[in-house]
N, C-alpha and C positions, 0 to 999 in steps of 0.2 A: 378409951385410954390408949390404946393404939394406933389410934389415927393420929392426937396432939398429946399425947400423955408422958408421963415422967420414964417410961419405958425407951423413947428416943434417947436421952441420954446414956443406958448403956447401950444401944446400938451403935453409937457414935463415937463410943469409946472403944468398942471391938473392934470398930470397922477402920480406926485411928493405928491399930495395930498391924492391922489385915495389910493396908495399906504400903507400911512401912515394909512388913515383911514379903510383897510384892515388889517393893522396889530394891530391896537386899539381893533377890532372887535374879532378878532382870539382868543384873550387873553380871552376870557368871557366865563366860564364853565356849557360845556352839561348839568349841573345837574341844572342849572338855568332857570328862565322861559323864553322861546324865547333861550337858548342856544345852540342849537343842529340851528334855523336859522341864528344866528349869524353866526356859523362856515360854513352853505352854502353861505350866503353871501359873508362871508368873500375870500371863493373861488373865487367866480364870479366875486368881484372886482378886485381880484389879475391879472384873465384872460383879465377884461375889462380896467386895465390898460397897456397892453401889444396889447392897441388898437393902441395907441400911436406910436406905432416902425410899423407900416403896411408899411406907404408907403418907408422905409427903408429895411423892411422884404422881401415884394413881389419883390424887384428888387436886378437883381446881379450889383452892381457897379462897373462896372468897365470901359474901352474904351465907350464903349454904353451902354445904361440901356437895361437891357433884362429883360422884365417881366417873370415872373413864373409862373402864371396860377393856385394861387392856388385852387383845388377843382372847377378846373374848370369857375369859375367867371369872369365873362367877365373886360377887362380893363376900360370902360365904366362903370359899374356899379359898381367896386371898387372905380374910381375915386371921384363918385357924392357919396357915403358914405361919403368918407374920408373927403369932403369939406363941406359937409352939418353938417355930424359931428363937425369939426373945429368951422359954424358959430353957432351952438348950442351953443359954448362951449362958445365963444365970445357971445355971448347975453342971456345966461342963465337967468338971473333976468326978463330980456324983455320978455324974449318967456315963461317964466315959467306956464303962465296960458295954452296955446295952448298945451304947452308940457304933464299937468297936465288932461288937459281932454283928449291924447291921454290916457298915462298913466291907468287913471282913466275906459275906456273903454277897457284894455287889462287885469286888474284886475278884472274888471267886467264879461269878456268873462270865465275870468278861473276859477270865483267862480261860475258861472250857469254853466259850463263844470263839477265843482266836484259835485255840489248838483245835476245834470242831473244822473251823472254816482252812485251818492249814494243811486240816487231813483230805481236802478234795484238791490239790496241788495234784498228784499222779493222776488223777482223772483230767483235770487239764494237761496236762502234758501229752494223755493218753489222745484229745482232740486233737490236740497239735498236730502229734504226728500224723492221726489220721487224714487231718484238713491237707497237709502240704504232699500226701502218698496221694491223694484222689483228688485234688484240687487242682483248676489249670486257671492260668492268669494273673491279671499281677494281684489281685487279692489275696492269694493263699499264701506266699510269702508275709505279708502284713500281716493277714488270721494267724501263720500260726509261729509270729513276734513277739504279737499281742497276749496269747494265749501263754505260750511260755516266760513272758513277763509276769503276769497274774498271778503261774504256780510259782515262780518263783520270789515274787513276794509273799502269797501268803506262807510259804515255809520258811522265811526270815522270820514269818510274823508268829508261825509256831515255835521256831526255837528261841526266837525274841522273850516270847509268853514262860515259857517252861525254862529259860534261866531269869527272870523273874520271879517267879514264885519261889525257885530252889535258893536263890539268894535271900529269899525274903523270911523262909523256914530255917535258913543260917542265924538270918539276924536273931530269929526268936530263941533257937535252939546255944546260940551264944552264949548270952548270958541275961542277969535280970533284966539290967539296963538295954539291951536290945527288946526284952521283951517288952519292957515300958516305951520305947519309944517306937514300938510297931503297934502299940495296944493305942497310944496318941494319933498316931499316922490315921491306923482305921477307923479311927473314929471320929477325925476330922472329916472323911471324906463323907456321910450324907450331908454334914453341915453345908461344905463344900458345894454341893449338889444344890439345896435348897436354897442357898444363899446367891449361884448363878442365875437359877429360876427367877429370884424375885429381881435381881439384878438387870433380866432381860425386862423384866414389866416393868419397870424404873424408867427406861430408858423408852419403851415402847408409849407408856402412858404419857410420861413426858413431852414426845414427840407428837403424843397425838392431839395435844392442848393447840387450842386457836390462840393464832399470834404468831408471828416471826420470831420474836423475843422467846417465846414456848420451845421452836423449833433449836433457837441459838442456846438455849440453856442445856436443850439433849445432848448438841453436841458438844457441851463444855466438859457433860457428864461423860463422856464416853471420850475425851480427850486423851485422858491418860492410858486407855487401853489403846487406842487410835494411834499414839506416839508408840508405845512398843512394836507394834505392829509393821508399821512403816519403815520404825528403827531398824528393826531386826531384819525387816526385808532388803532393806538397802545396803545397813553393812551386809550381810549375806551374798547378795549382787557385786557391791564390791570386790570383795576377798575372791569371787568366780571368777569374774573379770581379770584380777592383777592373777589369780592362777592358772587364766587359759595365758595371757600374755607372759609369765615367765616360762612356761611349759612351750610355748611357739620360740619362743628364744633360746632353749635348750637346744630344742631339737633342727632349730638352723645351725644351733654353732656360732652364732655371731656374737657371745659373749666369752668367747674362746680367744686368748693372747696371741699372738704370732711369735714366735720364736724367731729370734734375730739369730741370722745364721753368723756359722762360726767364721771366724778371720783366721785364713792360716799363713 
Protein backbone atom coordinates (compact mmCIF):
# COMPACT_ATOMS: atom_id res chain seq x y z
CA UNK A 1 0.00 0.00 0.00
CA UNK A 2 2.76 2.09 0.18
CA UNK A 3 4.48 1.77 -2.83
CA UNK A 4 0.94 2.60 -5.09
CA UNK A 5 -1.60 2.94 -2.32
CA UNK A 6 -4.28 5.41 -1.29
CA UNK A 7 -1.66 6.68 1.30
CA UNK A 8 0.10 8.82 -1.72
CA UNK A 9 -2.75 11.00 -1.77
CA UNK A 10 -2.16 12.49 1.70
CA UNK A 11 1.43 12.59 0.99
CA UNK A 12 0.74 14.89 -1.83
CA UNK A 13 -1.40 16.94 -0.14
CA UNK A 14 1.15 17.71 2.77
CA UNK A 15 3.77 18.02 0.61
CA UNK A 16 1.33 20.70 -1.67
CA UNK A 17 1.58 22.69 1.63
CA UNK A 18 5.32 22.05 2.57
CA UNK A 19 5.91 23.48 -0.71
CA UNK A 20 3.98 26.51 -0.61
CA UNK A 21 5.37 27.35 2.72
CA UNK A 22 8.83 27.03 1.24
CA UNK A 23 8.22 29.27 -1.27
CA UNK A 24 6.49 31.97 1.39
CA UNK A 25 9.86 31.57 3.31
CA UNK A 26 12.34 32.02 0.29
CA UNK A 27 10.92 35.40 -0.46
CA UNK A 28 12.37 37.10 3.08
CA UNK A 29 15.53 39.11 2.59
CA UNK A 30 19.26 37.91 4.00
CA UNK A 31 19.63 41.46 5.23
CA UNK A 32 16.66 40.75 7.65
CA UNK A 33 16.85 39.34 11.05
CA UNK A 34 16.67 35.41 10.78
CA UNK A 35 16.99 35.91 6.93
CA UNK A 36 19.95 34.14 5.81
CA UNK A 37 17.71 30.92 8.17
CA UNK A 38 14.90 31.63 6.34
CA UNK A 39 16.69 30.84 3.04
CA UNK A 40 18.25 27.46 4.69
CA UNK A 41 15.16 26.52 5.69
CA UNK A 42 13.50 27.25 2.91
CA UNK A 43 16.05 24.75 1.19
CA UNK A 44 15.28 21.94 3.48
CA UNK A 45 11.68 22.21 2.90
CA UNK A 46 11.83 22.11 -0.71
CA UNK A 47 14.13 18.66 -0.23
CA UNK A 48 11.69 17.55 2.60
CA UNK A 49 8.80 17.78 0.25
CA UNK A 50 10.29 15.70 -2.42
CA UNK A 51 9.76 13.08 0.55
CA UNK A 52 6.54 12.65 -0.82
CA UNK A 53 7.62 10.92 -4.47
CA UNK A 54 10.14 8.21 -2.39
CA UNK A 55 8.14 5.28 -2.79
CA UNK A 56 7.45 6.30 -6.55
CA UNK A 57 11.28 7.40 -6.93
CA UNK A 58 12.93 4.28 -5.34
CA UNK A 59 11.05 1.82 -7.78
CA UNK A 60 11.29 1.44 -11.67
CA UNK A 61 7.50 0.83 -12.76
CA UNK A 62 7.10 -1.06 -14.91
CA UNK A 63 5.99 -5.25 -15.59
CA UNK A 64 7.55 -5.62 -11.90
CA UNK A 65 8.60 -3.18 -9.28
CA UNK A 66 12.29 -3.29 -9.18
CA UNK A 67 13.76 -1.43 -6.31
CA UNK A 68 16.87 0.67 -6.74
CA UNK A 69 18.68 0.57 -3.68
CA UNK A 70 19.29 3.78 -3.22
CA UNK A 71 22.54 4.50 -1.23
CA UNK A 72 22.37 1.41 -0.42
CA UNK A 73 19.21 1.25 2.30
CA UNK A 74 17.82 -1.59 2.84
CA UNK A 75 13.93 -2.15 1.49
CA UNK A 76 12.95 -2.85 5.10
CA UNK A 77 14.00 0.17 6.50
CA UNK A 78 12.79 2.47 3.55
CA UNK A 79 9.51 0.84 3.88
CA UNK A 80 9.06 1.50 7.94
CA UNK A 81 10.18 5.29 7.20
CA UNK A 82 7.89 5.79 4.47
CA UNK A 83 4.71 4.33 6.69
CA UNK A 84 5.79 5.81 10.04
CA UNK A 85 6.20 8.99 8.14
CA UNK A 86 2.56 8.68 6.58
CA UNK A 87 1.10 7.90 10.31
CA UNK A 88 2.94 11.01 11.58
CA UNK A 89 1.50 12.92 9.02
CA UNK A 90 -2.12 11.50 9.79
CA UNK A 91 -1.90 12.24 13.44
CA UNK A 92 0.12 15.28 13.73
CA UNK A 93 -2.17 17.23 16.29
CA UNK A 94 -2.26 13.79 18.29
CA UNK A 95 1.46 13.01 18.41
CA UNK A 96 2.51 16.67 18.44
CA UNK A 97 3.56 16.47 22.09
CA UNK A 98 5.80 13.08 21.81
CA UNK A 99 7.06 14.55 18.55
CA UNK A 100 7.87 17.80 20.42
CA UNK A 101 10.03 16.36 23.16
CA UNK A 102 11.80 14.35 20.40
CA UNK A 103 12.23 17.43 18.60
CA UNK A 104 13.14 19.31 21.78
CA UNK A 105 15.95 16.70 22.78
CA UNK A 106 17.60 17.00 19.07
CA UNK A 107 17.91 20.88 19.53
CA UNK A 108 19.12 20.33 22.79
CA UNK A 109 21.95 17.83 21.61
CA UNK A 110 23.10 20.53 18.96
CA UNK A 111 23.04 23.60 21.27
CA UNK A 112 25.51 21.68 24.00
CA UNK A 113 27.28 20.16 20.67
CA UNK A 114 28.11 24.20 19.70
CA UNK A 115 28.51 25.55 23.18
CA UNK A 116 31.04 22.19 23.79
CA UNK A 117 32.91 23.03 20.59
CA UNK A 118 32.98 26.98 21.39
CA UNK A 119 34.47 26.17 24.80
CA UNK A 120 37.84 24.97 22.94
CA UNK A 121 38.26 28.67 21.30
CA UNK A 122 40.98 29.72 24.31
CA UNK A 123 42.76 26.60 23.62
CA UNK A 124 42.95 27.71 20.02
CA UNK A 125 43.94 30.94 20.53
CA UNK A 126 46.29 29.60 23.19
CA UNK A 127 48.06 27.56 19.84
CA UNK A 128 48.11 30.62 18.19
CA UNK A 129 49.94 32.42 20.20
CA UNK A 130 52.18 29.64 20.83
CA UNK A 131 52.69 28.97 16.87
CA UNK A 132 53.50 32.67 15.91
CA UNK A 133 56.20 33.17 19.60
CA UNK A 134 58.20 29.81 18.29
CA UNK A 135 57.34 29.67 14.67
CA UNK A 136 59.70 31.21 12.02
CA UNK A 137 58.70 31.73 8.32
CA UNK A 138 56.05 32.67 6.42
CA UNK A 139 53.83 29.89 7.77
CA UNK A 140 53.27 31.02 11.25
CA UNK A 141 51.80 34.13 10.31
CA UNK A 142 48.99 32.06 8.12
CA UNK A 143 48.98 29.18 11.28
CA UNK A 144 48.25 31.54 13.53
CA UNK A 145 45.27 33.54 11.07
CA UNK A 146 43.88 30.60 10.66
CA UNK A 147 43.86 29.37 14.22
CA UNK A 148 42.38 32.69 15.51
CA UNK A 149 39.81 32.73 12.90
CA UNK A 150 38.52 29.13 14.01
CA UNK A 151 38.43 30.46 17.89
CA UNK A 152 36.75 33.08 16.81
CA UNK A 153 34.11 31.54 15.02
CA UNK A 154 33.36 29.05 17.16
CA UNK A 155 32.70 31.73 19.97
CA UNK A 156 30.21 33.53 17.77
CA UNK A 157 29.00 30.09 17.41
CA UNK A 158 28.79 29.72 21.32
CA UNK A 159 27.09 32.89 21.99
CA UNK A 160 25.06 32.41 18.78
CA UNK A 161 23.84 28.97 20.50
CA UNK A 162 23.05 30.45 24.05
CA UNK A 163 20.98 33.52 22.87
CA UNK A 164 19.09 30.89 21.00
CA UNK A 165 18.07 28.81 23.48
CA UNK A 166 17.44 32.08 25.96
CA UNK A 167 15.11 33.39 23.32
CA UNK A 168 13.58 30.30 22.67
CA UNK A 169 12.83 29.81 26.91
CA UNK A 170 11.28 33.64 26.47
CA UNK A 171 9.14 32.49 23.87
CA UNK A 172 7.84 29.48 26.09
CA UNK A 173 8.07 31.29 29.28
CA UNK A 174 5.75 34.20 27.46
CA UNK A 175 2.86 33.19 27.28
CA UNK A 176 0.48 30.17 26.09
CA UNK A 177 0.60 30.93 22.56
CA UNK A 178 4.42 31.10 22.59
CA UNK A 179 4.23 27.89 24.27
CA UNK A 180 1.96 26.38 21.50
CA UNK A 181 3.83 27.58 18.80
CA UNK A 182 7.52 26.30 20.26
CA UNK A 183 5.52 22.96 21.25
CA UNK A 184 4.70 23.14 16.83
CA UNK A 185 8.11 24.32 15.97
CA UNK A 186 9.62 21.14 18.02
CA UNK A 187 7.81 18.94 16.71
CA UNK A 188 8.04 19.58 13.26
CA UNK A 189 11.58 19.19 13.25
CA UNK A 190 12.00 15.12 13.30
CA UNK A 191 9.33 15.18 10.56
CA UNK A 192 11.59 17.68 9.11
CA UNK A 193 14.48 15.42 9.48
CA UNK A 194 12.91 12.33 8.08
CA UNK A 195 11.29 13.85 5.31
CA UNK A 196 14.97 15.38 4.03
CA UNK A 197 16.14 11.65 4.40
CA UNK A 198 13.76 10.29 2.21
CA UNK A 199 13.84 13.47 0.15
CA UNK A 200 17.74 12.60 -0.63
CA UNK A 201 16.58 8.88 -1.76
CA UNK A 202 13.97 10.41 -4.13
CA UNK A 203 16.41 12.04 -5.90
CA UNK A 204 19.33 9.49 -5.55
CA UNK A 205 17.01 6.55 -6.71
CA UNK A 206 15.77 8.55 -9.35
CA UNK A 207 19.00 9.39 -10.81
CA UNK A 208 20.03 6.08 -10.55
CA UNK A 209 17.28 4.65 -13.08
CA UNK A 210 18.65 3.87 -16.64
CA UNK A 211 17.80 6.41 -19.37
CA UNK A 212 18.67 9.96 -20.03
CA UNK A 213 15.06 10.67 -19.52
CA UNK A 214 15.54 9.01 -15.69
CA UNK A 215 18.60 11.25 -15.31
CA UNK A 216 16.40 14.61 -16.77
CA UNK A 217 13.52 13.74 -14.47
CA UNK A 218 16.02 14.07 -11.07
CA UNK A 219 16.81 17.03 -12.25
CA UNK A 220 13.47 18.38 -12.77
CA UNK A 221 13.07 17.19 -9.12
CA UNK A 222 15.62 18.98 -7.61
CA UNK A 223 14.80 22.03 -9.78
CA UNK A 224 13.21 24.08 -7.39
CA UNK A 225 15.69 23.53 -4.69
CA UNK A 226 18.66 24.14 -7.51
CA UNK A 227 16.76 27.69 -8.34
CA UNK A 228 16.95 28.88 -4.64
CA UNK A 229 20.34 28.10 -4.43
CA UNK A 230 21.78 29.69 -7.36
CA UNK A 231 19.21 32.44 -6.61
CA UNK A 232 20.38 33.25 -3.46
CA UNK A 233 23.96 32.82 -4.59
CA UNK A 234 23.74 35.26 -7.15
CA UNK A 235 21.77 38.07 -5.66
CA UNK A 236 24.12 37.46 -2.69
CA UNK A 237 27.18 38.09 -5.13
CA UNK A 238 25.38 40.87 -6.45
CA UNK A 239 24.69 43.18 -3.38
CA UNK A 240 28.87 42.29 -2.54
CA UNK A 241 29.69 43.49 -5.58
CA UNK A 242 27.53 46.84 -5.91
CA UNK A 243 28.91 47.07 -1.89
CA UNK A 244 32.61 46.74 -2.65
CA UNK A 245 32.02 49.35 -5.55
CA UNK A 246 30.09 52.00 -3.52
CA UNK A 247 32.42 51.56 -0.52
CA UNK A 248 35.57 52.16 -3.45
CA UNK A 249 33.60 55.33 -4.42
CA UNK A 250 33.31 56.61 -0.97
CA UNK A 251 36.62 56.25 -0.19
CA UNK A 252 38.15 57.99 -3.52
CA UNK A 253 35.73 60.85 -2.91
CA UNK A 254 34.78 60.89 -6.38
CA UNK A 255 31.05 61.20 -5.64
CA UNK A 256 31.82 64.31 -3.70
CA UNK A 257 30.39 67.92 -5.35
CA UNK A 258 32.97 70.52 -6.03
CA UNK A 259 32.06 73.64 -4.62
CA UNK A 260 32.02 76.55 -6.89
CA UNK A 261 34.06 79.08 -5.50
CA UNK A 262 32.75 82.33 -4.28
CA UNK A 263 32.65 85.66 -6.80
CA UNK A 264 33.57 88.60 -4.73
Amino acid sequence: GWVMGGEFALYYFFATFINELADNMFVVPTTTHGGWLCKIFSVALEVFQLGALCPAAVFTHKDCLHFTNPLGVSLHTMSFTVILFGYLIWAFIFLSLPLAVVGASMVSTLILFCIGAAATAPLLRGIASRCSASGSGRSSPRCKALLEGAAGGLARLGEGSQERLAKLRALIDESSDGMRNATMLMAFLPMLCGGVFLGTLVVVGQASKQGPMQGLTAVVLLSDVLFKIFATAATELGELLLHRRVRRVVEEGSNRRQSAGAVI
